[in-house]
C-alpha positions in Angstrom: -14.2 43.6 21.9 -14.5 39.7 21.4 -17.6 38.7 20.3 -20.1 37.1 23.3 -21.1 35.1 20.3 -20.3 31.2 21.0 -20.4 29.6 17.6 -22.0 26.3 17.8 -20.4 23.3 17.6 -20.2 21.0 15.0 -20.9 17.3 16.1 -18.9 14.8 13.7 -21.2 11.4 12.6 -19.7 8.6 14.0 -18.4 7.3 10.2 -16.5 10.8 9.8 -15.1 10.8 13.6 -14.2 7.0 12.6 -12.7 8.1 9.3 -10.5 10.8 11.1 -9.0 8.8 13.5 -8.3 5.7 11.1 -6.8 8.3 8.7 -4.7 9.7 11.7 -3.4 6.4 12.9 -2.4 5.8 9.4 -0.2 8.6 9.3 1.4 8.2 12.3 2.1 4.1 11.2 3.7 5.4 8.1 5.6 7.9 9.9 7.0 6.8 13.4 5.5 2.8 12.8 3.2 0.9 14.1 4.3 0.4 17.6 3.8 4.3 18.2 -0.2 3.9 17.5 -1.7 3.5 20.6 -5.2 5.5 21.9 -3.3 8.3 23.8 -0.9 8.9 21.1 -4.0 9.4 18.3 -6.1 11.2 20.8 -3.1 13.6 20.9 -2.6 14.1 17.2 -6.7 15.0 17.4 -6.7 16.9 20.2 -9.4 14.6 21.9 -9.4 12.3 24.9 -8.1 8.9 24.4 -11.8 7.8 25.5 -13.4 9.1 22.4 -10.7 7.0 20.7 -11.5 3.5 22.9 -15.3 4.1 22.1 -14.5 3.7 18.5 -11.7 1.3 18.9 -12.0 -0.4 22.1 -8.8 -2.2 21.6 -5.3 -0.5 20.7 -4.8 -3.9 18.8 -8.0 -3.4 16.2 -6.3 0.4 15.9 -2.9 -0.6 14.7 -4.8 -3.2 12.6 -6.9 -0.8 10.4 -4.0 1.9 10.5 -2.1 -1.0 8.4 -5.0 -2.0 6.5 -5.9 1.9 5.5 -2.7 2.6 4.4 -2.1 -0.2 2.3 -5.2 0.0 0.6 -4.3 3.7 0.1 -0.8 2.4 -1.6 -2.8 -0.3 -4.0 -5.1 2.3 -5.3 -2.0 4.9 -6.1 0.5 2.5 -7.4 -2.1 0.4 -9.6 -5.6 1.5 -9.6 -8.4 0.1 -10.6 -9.3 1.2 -14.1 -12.1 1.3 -16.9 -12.3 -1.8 -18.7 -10.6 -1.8 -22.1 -7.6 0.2 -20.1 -4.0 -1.1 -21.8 -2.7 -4.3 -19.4 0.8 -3.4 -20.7 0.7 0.4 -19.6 -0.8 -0.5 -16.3 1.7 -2.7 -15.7 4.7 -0.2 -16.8 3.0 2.6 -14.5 2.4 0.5 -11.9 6.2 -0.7 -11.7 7.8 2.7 -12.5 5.9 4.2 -9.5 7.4 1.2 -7.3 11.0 2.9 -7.4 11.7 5.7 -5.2 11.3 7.1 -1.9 7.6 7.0 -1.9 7.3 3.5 -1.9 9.9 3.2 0.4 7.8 4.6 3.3 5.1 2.2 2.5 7.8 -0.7 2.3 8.9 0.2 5.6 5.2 -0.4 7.0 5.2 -3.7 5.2 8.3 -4.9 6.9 6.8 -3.4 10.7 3.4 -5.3 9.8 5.1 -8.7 8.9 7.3 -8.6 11.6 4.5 -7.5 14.5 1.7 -10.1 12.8 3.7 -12.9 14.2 2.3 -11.6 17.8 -0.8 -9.9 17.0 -3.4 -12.2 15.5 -5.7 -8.9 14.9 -2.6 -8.0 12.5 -2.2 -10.9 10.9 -5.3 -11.5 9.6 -5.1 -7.9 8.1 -1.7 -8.3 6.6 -2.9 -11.5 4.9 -6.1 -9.5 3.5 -3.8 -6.9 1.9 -1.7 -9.5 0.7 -4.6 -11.3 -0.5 -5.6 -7.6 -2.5 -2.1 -7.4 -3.7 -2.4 -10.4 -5.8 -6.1 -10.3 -6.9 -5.6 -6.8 -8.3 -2.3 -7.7 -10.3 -3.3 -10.9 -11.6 -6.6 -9.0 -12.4 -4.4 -7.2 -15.0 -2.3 -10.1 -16.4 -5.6 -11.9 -16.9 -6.6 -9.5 -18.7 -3.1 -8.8 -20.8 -3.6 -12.9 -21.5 -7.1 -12.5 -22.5 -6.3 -10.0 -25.7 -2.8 -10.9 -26.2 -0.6 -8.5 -24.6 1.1 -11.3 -22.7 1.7 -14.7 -23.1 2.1 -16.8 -19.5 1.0 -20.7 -18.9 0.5 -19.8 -15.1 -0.7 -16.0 -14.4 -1.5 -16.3 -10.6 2.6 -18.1 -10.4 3.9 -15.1 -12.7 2.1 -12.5 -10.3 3.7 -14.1 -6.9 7.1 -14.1 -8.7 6.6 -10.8 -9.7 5.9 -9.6 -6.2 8.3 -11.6 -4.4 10.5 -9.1 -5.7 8.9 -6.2 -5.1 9.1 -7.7 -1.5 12.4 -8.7 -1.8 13.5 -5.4 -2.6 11.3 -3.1 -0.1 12.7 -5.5 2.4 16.0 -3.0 2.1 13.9 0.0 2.5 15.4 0.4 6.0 19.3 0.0 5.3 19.1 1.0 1.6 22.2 3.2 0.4 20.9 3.8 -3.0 23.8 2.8 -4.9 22.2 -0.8 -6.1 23.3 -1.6 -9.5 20.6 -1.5 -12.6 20.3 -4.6 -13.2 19.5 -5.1 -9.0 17.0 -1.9 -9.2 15.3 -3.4 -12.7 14.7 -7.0 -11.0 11.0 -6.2 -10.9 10.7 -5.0 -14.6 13.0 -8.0 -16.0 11.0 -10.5 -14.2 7.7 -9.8 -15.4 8.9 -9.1 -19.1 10.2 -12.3 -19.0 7.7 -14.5 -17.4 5.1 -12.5 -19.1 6.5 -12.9 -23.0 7.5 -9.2 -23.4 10.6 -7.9 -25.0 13.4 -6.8 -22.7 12.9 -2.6 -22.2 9.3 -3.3 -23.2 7.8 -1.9 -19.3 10.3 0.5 -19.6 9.3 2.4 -23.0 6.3 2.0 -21.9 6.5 4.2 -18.5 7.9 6.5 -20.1 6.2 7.5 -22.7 4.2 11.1 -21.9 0.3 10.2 -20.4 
């Protein structure tokens, strides 16, 4: 026989119902884009009404907003975390590059190019794209400076050498969506050339790096 038993149920604090729907709009931005998050869709993926959604998020526009922000602060921490101090500049920068090929960071790359594209109507947005672009370039000048300060690379301009460096990171995620995967080396290495160049390294220097076993 079933049990006449109701078990009770467990009320979620407002930071960890928050959390959950941020985290589920996030998925579904990554997934289907950003134009698929609205207050009924998330409340769907949940299984709640889309007014438990509004009371956290009132607007649809703030939603979308924060999807984008959570997942590109989720990317920055995996492809180039923040580390202990004393941590190798050169080997940060190796991983960090190495984990920027593939179809991993092609999801993420696809968000990019949706965020750009819908910041130029959603003021919300924009302000959040230019935040994550804003973190972008603080944490990878954070490790040049540091790769100037004992040695490891030699630039006259480390805040120009990090937008070069990720002006082609963009220019090549800006492909994520037509892609055919049959770019030739030199194309796919753009990235790694550039910053051993502008940064004083010896061509293949990223390279051997990334690959040698953690």
């Amino acid at each position: 026989m079933p049990s006449s038993v109701q078990r009770p149920r467990i009320r979620k604090s407002p930071a960890a119902r928050r959390a959950e729907i941020v985290d589920a709009a996030a998925t579904v931005a990554l997934a289907e884009g950003l134009e698929c998050v609205t207050l009924r869709r998330i409340g769907d993926e949940l299984g709640v009404r889309p007014g438990l959604i509004s009371h956290y998020f009132p607007s649809a526009e703030d939603l979308v907003a924060e999807a984008f922000g959570s997942a590109a602060s989720g990317e920055l921490d995996a492809l180039l975390p923040e580390e202990p101090a004393g941590a190798d500049p050169v080997e940060r920068l190796a991983r960090f590059l190495a984990r920027t090929d593939g179809g991993p960071y092609d999801a993420i790359s696809r968000l990019w190019i949706n965020a750009r594209h819908l910041s130029r109507y959603r003021p919300v947005l924009r302000d959040r794209v230019a935040a994550q672009e804003a973190a972008w370039r603080g944490r990878l000048e954070g490790v040049i400076l540091e790769g100037v300060a004992c040695g490891a690379f030699r630039t006259p301009d480390p805040a120009a050498t990090t937008m070069q460096i990720l002006v082609v990171l963009d220019g090549l995620g800006a492909h994520a969506n037509t892609d055919s995967g049959d770019r030739p080396a030199a194309v796919t290495r753009m990235a790694l050339t550039t910053a051993e160049r502008e940064l004083g390294l010896a061509e293949g220097a990223l390279t051997r790096t990334a690959d040698r076993p953690d």
